[in-house]
C-alpha positions as CSV (number, residue, x, y, z in Angstrom):
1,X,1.2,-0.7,9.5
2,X,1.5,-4.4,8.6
3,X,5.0,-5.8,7.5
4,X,5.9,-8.0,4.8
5,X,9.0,-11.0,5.7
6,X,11.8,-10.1,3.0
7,X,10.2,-11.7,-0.2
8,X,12.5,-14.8,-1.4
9,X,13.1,-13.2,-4.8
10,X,14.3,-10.0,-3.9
11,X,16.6,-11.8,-1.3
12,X,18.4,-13.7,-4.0
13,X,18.8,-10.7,-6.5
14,X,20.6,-8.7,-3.4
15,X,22.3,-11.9,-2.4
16,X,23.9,-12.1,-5.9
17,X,24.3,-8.5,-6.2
18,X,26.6,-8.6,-2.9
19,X,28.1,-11.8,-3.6
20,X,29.5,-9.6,-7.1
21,X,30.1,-6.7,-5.2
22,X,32.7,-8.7,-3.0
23,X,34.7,-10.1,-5.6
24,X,38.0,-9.6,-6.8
25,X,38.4,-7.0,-9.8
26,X,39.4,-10.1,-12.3
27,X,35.6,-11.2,-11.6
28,X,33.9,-8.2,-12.4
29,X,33.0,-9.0,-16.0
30,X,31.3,-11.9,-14.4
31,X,29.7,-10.5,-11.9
32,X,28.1,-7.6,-14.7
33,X,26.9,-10.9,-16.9
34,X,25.2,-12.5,-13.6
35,X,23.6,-8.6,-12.8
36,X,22.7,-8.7,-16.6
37,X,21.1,-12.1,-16.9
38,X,19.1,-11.7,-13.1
39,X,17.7,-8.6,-15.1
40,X,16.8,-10.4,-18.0
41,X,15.2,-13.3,-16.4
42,X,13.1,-11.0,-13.8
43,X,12.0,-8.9,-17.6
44,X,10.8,-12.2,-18.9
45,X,9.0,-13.3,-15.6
46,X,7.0,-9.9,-15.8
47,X,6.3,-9.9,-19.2
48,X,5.0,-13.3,-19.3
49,X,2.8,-12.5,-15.8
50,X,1.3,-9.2,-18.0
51,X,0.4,-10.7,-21.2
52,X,-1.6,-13.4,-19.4
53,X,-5.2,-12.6,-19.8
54,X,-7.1,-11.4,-16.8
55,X,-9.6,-13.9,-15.0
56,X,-13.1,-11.8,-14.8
57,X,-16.1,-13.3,-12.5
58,X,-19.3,-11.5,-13.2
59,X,-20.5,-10.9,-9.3
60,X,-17.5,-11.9,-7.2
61,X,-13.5,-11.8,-7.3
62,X,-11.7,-14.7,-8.7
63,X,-7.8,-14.9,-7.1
64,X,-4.9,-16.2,-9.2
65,X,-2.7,-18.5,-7.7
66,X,-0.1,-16.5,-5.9
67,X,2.7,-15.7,-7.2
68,X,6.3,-14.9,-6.2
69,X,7.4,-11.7,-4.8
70,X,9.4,-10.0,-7.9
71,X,12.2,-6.9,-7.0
72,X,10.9,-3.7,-8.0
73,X,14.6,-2.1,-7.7
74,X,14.9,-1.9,-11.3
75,X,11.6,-0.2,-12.1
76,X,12.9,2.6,-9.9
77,X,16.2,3.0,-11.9
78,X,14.2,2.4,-15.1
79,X,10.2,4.1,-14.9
80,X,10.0,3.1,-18.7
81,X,10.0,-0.8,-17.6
82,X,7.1,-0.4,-15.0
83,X,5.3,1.5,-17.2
84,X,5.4,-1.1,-19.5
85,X,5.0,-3.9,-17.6
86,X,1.6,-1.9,-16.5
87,X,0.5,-0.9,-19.9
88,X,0.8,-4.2,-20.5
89,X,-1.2,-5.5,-17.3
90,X,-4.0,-2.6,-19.0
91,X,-4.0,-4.2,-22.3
92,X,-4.6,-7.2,-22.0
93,X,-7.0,-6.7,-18.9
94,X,-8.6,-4.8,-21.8
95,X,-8.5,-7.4,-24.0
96,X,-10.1,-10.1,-22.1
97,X,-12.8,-7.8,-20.8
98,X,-13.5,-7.2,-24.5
99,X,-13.7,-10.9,-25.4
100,X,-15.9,-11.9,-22.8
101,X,-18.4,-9.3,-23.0
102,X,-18.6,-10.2,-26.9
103,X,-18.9,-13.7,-25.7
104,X,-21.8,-12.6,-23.6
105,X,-25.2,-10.2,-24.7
106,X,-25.8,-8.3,-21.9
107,X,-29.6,-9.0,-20.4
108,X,-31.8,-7.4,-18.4
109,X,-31.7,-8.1,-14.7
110,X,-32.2,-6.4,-11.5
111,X,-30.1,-4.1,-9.9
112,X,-26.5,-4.9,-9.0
113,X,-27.3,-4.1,-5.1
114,X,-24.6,-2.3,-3.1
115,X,-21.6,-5.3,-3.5
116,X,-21.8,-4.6,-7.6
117,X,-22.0,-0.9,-7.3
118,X,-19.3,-0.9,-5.2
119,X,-17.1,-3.5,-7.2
120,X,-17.8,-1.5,-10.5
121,X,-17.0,1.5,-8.7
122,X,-13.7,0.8,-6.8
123,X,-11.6,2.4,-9.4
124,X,-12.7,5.7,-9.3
125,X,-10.0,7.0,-7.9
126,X,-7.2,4.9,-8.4
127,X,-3.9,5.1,-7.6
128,X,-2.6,4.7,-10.8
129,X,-1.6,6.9,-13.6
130,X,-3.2,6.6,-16.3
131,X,-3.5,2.6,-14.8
132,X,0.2,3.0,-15.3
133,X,1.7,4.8,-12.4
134,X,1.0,4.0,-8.9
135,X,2.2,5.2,-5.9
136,X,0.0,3.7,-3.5
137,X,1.9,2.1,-0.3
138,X,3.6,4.7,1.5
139,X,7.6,4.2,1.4
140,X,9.1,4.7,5.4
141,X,12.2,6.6,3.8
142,X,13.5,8.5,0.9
143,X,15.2,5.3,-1.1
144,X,11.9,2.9,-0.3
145,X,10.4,2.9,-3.3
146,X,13.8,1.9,-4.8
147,X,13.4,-1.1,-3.1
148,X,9.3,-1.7,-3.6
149,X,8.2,-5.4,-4.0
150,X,5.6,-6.2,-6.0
151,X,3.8,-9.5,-6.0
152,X,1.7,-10.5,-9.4
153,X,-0.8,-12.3,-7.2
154,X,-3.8,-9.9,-8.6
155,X,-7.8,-9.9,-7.6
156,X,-10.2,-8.4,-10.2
157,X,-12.8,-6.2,-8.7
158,X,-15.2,-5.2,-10.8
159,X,-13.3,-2.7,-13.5
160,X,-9.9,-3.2,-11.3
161,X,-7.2,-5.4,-11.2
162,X,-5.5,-5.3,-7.4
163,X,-1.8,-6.5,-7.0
164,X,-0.1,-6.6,-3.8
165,X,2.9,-4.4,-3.1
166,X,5.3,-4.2,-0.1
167,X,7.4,-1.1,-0.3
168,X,10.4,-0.5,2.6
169,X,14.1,0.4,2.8
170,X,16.4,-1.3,2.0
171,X,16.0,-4.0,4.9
172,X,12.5,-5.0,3.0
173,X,10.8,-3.6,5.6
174,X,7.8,-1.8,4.8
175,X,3.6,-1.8,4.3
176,X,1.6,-3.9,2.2
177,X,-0.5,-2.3,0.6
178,X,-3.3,-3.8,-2.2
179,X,-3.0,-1.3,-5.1
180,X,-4.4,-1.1,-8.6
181,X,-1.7,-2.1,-11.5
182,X,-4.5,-1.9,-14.1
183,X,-8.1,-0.6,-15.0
184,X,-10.6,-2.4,-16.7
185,X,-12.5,1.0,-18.6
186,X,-15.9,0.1,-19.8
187,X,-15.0,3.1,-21.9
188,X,-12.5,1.6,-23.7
189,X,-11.7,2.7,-27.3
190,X,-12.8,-0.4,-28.2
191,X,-16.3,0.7,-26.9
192,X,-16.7,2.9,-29.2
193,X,-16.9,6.5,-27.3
194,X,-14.3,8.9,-27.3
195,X,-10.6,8.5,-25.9
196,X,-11.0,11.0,-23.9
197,X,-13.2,9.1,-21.8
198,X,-11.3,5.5,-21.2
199,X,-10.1,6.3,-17.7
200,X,-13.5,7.5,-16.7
201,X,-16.0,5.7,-13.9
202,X,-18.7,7.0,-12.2
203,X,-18.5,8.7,-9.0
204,X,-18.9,6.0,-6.2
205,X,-19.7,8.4,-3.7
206,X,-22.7,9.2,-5.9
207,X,-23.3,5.7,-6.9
208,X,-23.3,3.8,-2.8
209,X,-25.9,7.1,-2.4
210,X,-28.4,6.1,-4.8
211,X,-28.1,2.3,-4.4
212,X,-29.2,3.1,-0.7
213,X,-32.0,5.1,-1.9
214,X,-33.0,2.5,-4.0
215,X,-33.0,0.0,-1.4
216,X,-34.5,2.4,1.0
217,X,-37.5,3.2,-1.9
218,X,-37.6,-1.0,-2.0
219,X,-38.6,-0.7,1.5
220,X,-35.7,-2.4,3.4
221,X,-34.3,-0.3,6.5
222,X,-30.8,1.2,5.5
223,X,-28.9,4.1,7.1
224,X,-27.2,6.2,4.1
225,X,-23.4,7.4,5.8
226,X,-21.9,7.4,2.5
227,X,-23.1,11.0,1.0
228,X,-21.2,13.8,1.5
229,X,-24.2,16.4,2.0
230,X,-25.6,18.1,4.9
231,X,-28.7,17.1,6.1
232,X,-29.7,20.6,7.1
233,X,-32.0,22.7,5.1
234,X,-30.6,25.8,3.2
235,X,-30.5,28.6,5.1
236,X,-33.9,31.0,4.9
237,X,-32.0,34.3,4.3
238,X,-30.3,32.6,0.7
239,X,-33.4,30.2,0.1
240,X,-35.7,33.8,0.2
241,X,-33.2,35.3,-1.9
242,X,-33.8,32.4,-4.3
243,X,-37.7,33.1,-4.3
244,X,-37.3,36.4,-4.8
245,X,-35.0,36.1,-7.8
246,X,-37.1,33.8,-9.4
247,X,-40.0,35.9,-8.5
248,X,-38.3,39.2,-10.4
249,X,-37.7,37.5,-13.4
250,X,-34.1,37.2,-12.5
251,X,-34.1,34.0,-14.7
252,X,-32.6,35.2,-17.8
253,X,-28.4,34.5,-18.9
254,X,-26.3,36.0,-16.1
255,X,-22.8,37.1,-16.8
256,X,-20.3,34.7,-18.3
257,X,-17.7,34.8,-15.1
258,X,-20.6,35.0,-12.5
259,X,-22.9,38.8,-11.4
260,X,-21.2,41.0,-9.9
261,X,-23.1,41.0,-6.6
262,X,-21.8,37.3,-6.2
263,X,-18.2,37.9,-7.1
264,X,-17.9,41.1,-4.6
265,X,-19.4,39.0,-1.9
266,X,-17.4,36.5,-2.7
267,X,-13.9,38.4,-2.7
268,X,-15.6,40.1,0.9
269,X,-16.4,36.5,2.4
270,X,-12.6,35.2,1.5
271,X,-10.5,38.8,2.5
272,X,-12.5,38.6,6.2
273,X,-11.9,35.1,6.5
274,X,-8.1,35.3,6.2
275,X,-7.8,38.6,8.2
276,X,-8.9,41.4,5.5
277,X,-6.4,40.6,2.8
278,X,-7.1,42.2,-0.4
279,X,-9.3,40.3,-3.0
280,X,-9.6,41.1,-6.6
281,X,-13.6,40.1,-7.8
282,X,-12.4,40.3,-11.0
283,X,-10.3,37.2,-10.1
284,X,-13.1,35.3,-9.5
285,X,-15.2,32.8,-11.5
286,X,-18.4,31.5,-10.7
287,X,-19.4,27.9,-12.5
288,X,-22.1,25.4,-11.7
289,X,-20.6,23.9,-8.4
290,X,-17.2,23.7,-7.0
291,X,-16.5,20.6,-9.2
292,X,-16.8,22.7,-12.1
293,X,-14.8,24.9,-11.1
294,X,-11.8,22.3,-10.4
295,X,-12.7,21.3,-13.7
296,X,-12.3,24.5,-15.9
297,X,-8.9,25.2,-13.5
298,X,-7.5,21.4,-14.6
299,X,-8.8,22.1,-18.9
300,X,-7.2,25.4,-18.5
301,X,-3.6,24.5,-17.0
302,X,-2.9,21.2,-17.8
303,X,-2.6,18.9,-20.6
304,X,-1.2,16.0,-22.4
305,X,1.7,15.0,-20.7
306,X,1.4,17.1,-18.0
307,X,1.9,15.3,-14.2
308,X,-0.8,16.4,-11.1
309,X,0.0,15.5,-8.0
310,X,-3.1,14.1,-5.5
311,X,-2.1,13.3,-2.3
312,X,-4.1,10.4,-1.3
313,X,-6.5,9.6,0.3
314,X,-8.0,11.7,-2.2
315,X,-11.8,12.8,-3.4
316,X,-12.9,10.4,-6.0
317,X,-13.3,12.9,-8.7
318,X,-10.0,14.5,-8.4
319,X,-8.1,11.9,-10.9
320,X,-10.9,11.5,-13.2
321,X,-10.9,15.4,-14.0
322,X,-7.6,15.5,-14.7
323,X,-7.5,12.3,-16.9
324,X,-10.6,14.5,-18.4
325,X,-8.0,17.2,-19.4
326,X,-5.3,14.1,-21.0
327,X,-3.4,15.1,-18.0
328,X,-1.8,12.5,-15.9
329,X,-2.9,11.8,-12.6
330,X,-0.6,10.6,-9.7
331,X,-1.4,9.9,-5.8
332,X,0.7,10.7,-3.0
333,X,0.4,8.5,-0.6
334,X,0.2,10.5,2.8
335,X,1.6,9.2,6.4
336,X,-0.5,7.5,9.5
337,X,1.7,9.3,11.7
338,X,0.3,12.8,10.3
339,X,-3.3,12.0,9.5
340,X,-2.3,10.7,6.3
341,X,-1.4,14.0,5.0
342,X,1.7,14.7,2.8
343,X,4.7,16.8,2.9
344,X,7.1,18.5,0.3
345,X,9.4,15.5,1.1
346,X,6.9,13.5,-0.3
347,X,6.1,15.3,-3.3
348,X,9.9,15.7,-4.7
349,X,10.4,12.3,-4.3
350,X,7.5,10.3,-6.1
351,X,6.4,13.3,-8.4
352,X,9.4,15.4,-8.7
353,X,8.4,16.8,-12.6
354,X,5.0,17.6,-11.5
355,X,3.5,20.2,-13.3
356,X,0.5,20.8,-10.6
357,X,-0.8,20.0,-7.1
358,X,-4.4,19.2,-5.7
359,X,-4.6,20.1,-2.2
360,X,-8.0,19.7,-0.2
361,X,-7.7,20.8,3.4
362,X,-9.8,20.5,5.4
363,X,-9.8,16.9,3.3
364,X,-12.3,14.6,2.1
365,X,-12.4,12.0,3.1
366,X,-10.1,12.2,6.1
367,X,-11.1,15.4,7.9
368,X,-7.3,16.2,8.4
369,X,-6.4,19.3,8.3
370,X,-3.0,20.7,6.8
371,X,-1.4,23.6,9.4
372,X,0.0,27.2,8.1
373,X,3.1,25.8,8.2
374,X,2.5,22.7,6.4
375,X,0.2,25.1,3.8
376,X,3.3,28.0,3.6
377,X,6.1,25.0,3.0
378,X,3.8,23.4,0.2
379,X,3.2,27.1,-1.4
380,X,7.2,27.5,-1.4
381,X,8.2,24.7,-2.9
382,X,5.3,25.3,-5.4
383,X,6.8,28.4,-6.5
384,X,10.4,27.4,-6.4
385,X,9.7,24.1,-8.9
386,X,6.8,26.3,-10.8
387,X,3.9,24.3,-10.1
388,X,0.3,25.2,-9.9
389,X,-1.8,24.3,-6.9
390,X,-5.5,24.2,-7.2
391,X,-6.6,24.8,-3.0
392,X,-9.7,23.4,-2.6
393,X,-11.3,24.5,0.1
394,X,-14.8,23.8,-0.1
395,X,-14.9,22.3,3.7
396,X,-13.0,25.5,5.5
397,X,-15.7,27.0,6.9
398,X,-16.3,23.3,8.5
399,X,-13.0,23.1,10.6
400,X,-13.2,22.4,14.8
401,X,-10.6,24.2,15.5
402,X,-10.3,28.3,16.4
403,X,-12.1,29.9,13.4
404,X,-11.5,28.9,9.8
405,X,-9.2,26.5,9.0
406,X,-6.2,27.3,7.5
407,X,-6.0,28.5,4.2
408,X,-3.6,29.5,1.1
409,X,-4.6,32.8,1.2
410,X,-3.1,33.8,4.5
411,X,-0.3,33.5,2.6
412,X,1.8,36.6,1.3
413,X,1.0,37.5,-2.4
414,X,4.5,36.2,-3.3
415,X,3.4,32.6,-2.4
416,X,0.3,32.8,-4.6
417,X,1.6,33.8,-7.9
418,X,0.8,30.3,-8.7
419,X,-2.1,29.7,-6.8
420,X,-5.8,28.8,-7.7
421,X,-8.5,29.1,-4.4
422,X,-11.3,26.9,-4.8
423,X,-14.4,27.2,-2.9
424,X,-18.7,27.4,-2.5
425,X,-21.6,27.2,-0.7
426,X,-22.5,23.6,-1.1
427,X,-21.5,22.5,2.1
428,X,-21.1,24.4,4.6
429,X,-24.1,26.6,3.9
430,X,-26.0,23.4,3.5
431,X,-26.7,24.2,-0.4
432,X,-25.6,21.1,-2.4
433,X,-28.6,21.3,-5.0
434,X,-28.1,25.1,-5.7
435,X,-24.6,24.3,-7.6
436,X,-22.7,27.2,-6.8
437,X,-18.6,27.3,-7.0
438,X,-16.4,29.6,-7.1
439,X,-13.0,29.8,-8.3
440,X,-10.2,32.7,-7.1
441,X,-7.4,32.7,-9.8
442,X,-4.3,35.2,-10.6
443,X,-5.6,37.7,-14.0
444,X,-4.9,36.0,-16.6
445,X,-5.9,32.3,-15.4
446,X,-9.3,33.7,-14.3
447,X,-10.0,34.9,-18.1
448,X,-8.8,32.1,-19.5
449,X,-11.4,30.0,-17.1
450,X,-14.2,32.6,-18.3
451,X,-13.2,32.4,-22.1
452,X,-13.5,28.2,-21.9
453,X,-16.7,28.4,-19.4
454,X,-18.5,31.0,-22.2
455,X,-18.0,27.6,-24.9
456,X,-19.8,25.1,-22.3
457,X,-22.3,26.6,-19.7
458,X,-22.3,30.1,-20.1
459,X,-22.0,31.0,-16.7
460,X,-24.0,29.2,-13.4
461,X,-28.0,29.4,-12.4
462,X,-29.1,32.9,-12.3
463,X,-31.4,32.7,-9.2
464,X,-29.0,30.6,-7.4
465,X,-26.3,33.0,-7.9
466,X,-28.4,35.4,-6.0
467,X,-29.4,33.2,-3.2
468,X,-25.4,32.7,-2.7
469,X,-24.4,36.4,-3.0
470,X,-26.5,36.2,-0.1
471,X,-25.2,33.2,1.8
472,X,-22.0,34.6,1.6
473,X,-22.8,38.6,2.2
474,X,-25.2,38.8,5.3
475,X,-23.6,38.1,8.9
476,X,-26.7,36.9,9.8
477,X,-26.3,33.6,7.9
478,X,-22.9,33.0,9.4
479,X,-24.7,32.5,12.4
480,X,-26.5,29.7,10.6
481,X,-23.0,28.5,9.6
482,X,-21.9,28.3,13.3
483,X,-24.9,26.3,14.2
484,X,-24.1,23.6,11.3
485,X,-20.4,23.3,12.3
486,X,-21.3,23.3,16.3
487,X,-23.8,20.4,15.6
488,X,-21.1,18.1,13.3
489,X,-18.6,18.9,16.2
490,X,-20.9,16.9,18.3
491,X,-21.4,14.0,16.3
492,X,-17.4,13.9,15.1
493,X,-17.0,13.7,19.2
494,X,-19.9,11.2,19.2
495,X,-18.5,8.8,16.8
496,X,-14.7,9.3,17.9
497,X,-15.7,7.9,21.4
498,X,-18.0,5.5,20.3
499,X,-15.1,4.2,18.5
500,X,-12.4,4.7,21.1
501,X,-14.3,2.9,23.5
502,X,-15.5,-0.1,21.9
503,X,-13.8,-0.7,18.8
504,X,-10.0,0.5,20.6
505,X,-8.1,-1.6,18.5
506,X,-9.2,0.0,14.9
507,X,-6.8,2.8,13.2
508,X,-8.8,6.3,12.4
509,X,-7.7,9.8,11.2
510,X,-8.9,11.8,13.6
511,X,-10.8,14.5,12.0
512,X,-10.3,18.1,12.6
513,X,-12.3,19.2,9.9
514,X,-15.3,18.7,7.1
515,X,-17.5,15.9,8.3
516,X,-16.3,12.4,7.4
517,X,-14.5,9.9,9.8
518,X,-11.9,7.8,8.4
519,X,-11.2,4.2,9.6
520,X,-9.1,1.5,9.0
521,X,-10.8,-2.5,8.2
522,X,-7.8,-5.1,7.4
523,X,-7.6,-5.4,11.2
524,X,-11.0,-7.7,10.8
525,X,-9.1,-10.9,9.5
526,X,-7.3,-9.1,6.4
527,X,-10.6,-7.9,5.1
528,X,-10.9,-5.0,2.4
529,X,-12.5,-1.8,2.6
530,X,-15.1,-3.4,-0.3
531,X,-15.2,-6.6,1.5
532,X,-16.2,-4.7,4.9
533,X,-18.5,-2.4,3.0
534,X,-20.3,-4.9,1.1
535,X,-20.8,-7.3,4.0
536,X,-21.6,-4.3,6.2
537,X,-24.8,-2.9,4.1
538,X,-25.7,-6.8,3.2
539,X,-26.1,-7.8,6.7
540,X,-26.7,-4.6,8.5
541,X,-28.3,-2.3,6.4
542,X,-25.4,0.5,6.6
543,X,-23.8,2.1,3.5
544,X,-20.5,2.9,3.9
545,X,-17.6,4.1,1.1
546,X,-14.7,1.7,0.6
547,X,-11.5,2.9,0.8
548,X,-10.7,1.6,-2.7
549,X,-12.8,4.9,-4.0
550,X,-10.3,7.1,-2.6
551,X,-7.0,5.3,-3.7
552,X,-6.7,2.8,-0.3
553,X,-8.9,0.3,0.3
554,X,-7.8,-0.6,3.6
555,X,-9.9,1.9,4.9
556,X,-13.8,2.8,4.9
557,X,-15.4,6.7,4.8
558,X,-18.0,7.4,7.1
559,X,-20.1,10.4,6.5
560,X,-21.9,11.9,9.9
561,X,-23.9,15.0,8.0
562,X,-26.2,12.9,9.1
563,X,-29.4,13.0,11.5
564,X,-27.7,12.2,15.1
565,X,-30.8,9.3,15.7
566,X,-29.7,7.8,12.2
567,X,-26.0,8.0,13.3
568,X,-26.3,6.2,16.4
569,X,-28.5,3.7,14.7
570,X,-25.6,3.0,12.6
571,X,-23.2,3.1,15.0
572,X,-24.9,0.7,17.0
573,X,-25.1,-1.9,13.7
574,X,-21.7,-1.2,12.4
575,X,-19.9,-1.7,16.3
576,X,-21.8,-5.3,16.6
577,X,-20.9,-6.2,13.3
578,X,-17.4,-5.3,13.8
579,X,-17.1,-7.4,16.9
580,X,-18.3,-10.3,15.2
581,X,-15.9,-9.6,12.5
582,X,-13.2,-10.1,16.0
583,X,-14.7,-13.0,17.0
């Protein structure tokens, strides 16, 4: 982790602090008034630094001229004044981005190319709540946030506007980490569309992936590691089931919470993978992909008001579907020293009213992968502060190490009273276009999901239904499955050593699971996960996915479901271009 020299500010307000502290009881009315006016003066400073309007370049960042380091102790004591100092940031971020886009009619032009895709994308999974709340910056102990720094020395890319913030103990050690203090929503009330939409961005994962399709259809030579799909085809046994579906005019409504054959392989699939457990089909929801189904979970249990806890790195969508349900979305920032993963530790202390929990293990886009007793300590303290966790498990069947990887439901029933099972096909059976999910849900939540999915889709694609009933009920497939997972062991080993032995000096998360590699970019001269990226696919024809997607833009997702020739194309391109980056 890089460290930050105690910021000159927050030296004088601790200076003064124990200057007060030290004197003799006849001074203590002065020493309140000099605590008072430091207060004041530092609630000024920030006030006057949020109401300035935000500089916007159409293309490329514009810095501000950098600013003092400004204590953050008080924010801790008080959230109400960081929230307004960032509401303020928001507004008038807003405001300007409003006033030069009057100023301008928009014209047609050709396509952004990966560096505007990315730029306009880099918020979609902020660390902010509700581009109030950020967390971003992992504290080294329990009282570090207390004593987070923040610097107002802010870069707008794209939609975002970044700010720099040390957080450490109370020595001022700590990591710097550039975090966003404020979005710029092209769905801003003032747009027009709904509020319900002003914290919402288009996926960037899905985005980078199209841009390199579109350069790719232009004719230039890029490798695409930035999609999160397998590049096998769907099995044959579930792609004949599909046929024959179609074929037998199984193309009519299906039920509401998914056909039965589905929802009884389903519950079969998930009791043999965690050792025969009993699992309730009627518990079970089918919807139109796994995203769905984290959708209808986060419209059903949360709501205005309502705090979900992300630990971050976390899947772009995550924070936009609970924004989607007024929720408010907060990131956990997860530790190096465990694979960036979080612990209960971790939770109490930055989200200690949360009403819910979204947990992805094995986890996009890390690959770590949380143990039982990580996944049993998370479920307890779940139960004993009444929060729901939504497990999404959608990569389990993709884990390297003995069998599946751990899971929630190996859990006794008393740990899951609270518990919502995500899972599908998509990617471990190598069926991303079918749009199967599933959801597994205690009683009452699983009707509740039904009753909202029969006023939107009315249940998931007939035929495809049937080709996953078979997917997920015939061993034979399985076999299929163990193929898949055998062949992204060898690339994960493939790029882990090509990375060990020739780029030694770069951070990674060392992936035990699902099929992205991790790695970290502000070793190359303090550049950005978007800087890297956009350089990176410029120069050498390589999409990547900036950091800044998932909540930390010091660090670039790889994706290796991937043909192993275009892999070590890419590989080859991105290690020369890192070097030179050394040079």
């Amino acid at each position: 982790m890089r460290r930050a020299s105690r910021a000159s500010a927050s030296s004088a307000s601790r200076a003064a602090a124990c200057s007060g502290a030290t004197s003799v009881s006849g001074q203590a009315t002065t020493t309140l008034a000099t605590r008072s006016s430091l207060r004041t003066a530092r609630s000024t400073r920030a006030a006057r630094l949020a109401t300035a309007p935000a500089r916007i370049s159409m293309g490329r960042s514009v810095r501000r001229r950098r600013a003092r380091a400004r204590p953050a102790t008080a924010w801790a004591r008080h959230p109400g004044a960081a929230a307004a100092w960032a509401a303020a940031a928001h507004s008038a971020a807003l405001a300007s981005s409003a006033q030069m886009m009057s100023a301008r009619r928009p014209t047609p032009g050709p396509s952004p190319g990966v560096s505007g895709v990315i730029n306009a994308h880099s918020s979609a999974a902020c660390s902010t709540a509700g581009g109030r709340t950020s967390t971003t910056g992992r504290p080294r102990s329990s009282a570090a946030f207390a004593s987070a720094t923040v610097t107002r020395s802010s870069v707008v890319k794209g939609r975002l506007v970044w700010g720099m913030v040390r957080s450490g103990g109370r020595k001022g050690n700590g990591c710097v980490a550039r975090l966003p203090v404020a979005i710029l929503s092209p769905m801003s009330p003032a747009s027009g569309f709904s509020p319900n939409l002003q914290h919402l961005e288009t996926s960037a994962t899905i985005a980078i992936s199209q841009e390199a399709k579109r350069r790719k259809a232009a004719g230039e030579d890029v490798i695409d590691l930035g999609a999160g799909e397998p590049d096998f085809p769907t099995p044959s046994i579930p792609a004949d089931a599909g046929v024959r579906a179609i074929r037998g005019g199984k193309t009519h409504y299906p039920a509401n919470e998914g056909i039965l054959e589905l929802r009884a392989a389903a519950a079969k699939h998930l009791s043999l993978l965690s050792g025969g457990r009993p699992v309730n089909a009627d518990n079970i929801v089918v919807s139109n992909g796994s995203k769905q189904s984290l959708f209808n979970v986060c419209f059903t249990l949360f709501g205005p008001g309502d705090v979900v806890a992300i630990p971050a790195p976390a899947w772009v969508s995550y924070p936009q579907i609970v924004h989607l349900a007024r929720a408010r979305p907060v990131l956990v920032s997860g530790e190096p020293e465990w694979s960036l993963k979080v612990s209960v530790r971790d939770l109490d202390r930055v989200v200690p009213g949360a009403r819910g929990l979204i947990l992805c293990s094995p986890c996009n886009p890390t690959g770590a992968v949380y143990t039982h007793a990580e996944i049993k300590a998370i479920a307890q303290w779940a139960r004993e502060r009444k929060v729901w966790v939504i497990a999404d498990e959608i990569y389990r069947r993709i884990h390297y190490g003995t069998g599946p990887a751990p899971s929630f439901l190996d859990l006794p029933d008393d740990l899951l009273e609270r518990v919502v099972v995500v899972y599908g096909v998509s990617k471990a059976y190598a069926m991303t276009g079918w749009r199967i999910g599933t959801a597994l849900a205690p009683g009452p939540v699983a009707r509740a999901m039904a009753a909202l999915q029969s006023h939107t889709t009315t249940g998931a694609n007939h035929p495809a239904q049937l080709a996953a009933a078979a997917a997920l009920g015939d061993e034979r497939v399985e076999q299929d499955v163990a193929r898949m997972v055998a062949e992204f062991r060898k690339r994960r080993d493939l790029v882990v050593a090509r990375f060990r032995q020739e780029l030694p000096g770069v951070e990674f998360v060392d992936p035990l699971g699902a099929f992205y590699f991790f790695f970290r970019v502000d070793s190359f001269g303090g550049l950005s996960g978007t800087e890297f990226c956009t350089r990176l696919v410029t120069t050498s024809g390589v999409a990547l996915v900036p950091g800044a997607a998932f909540g930390d833009d010091r660090y670039v997702r790889l994706s290796y479901a991937a043909a192993t020739d275009d892999l070590l194309r890419a590989l080859d391109r991105i290690v020369a271009f890192a070097k030179k980056l050394g040079d």
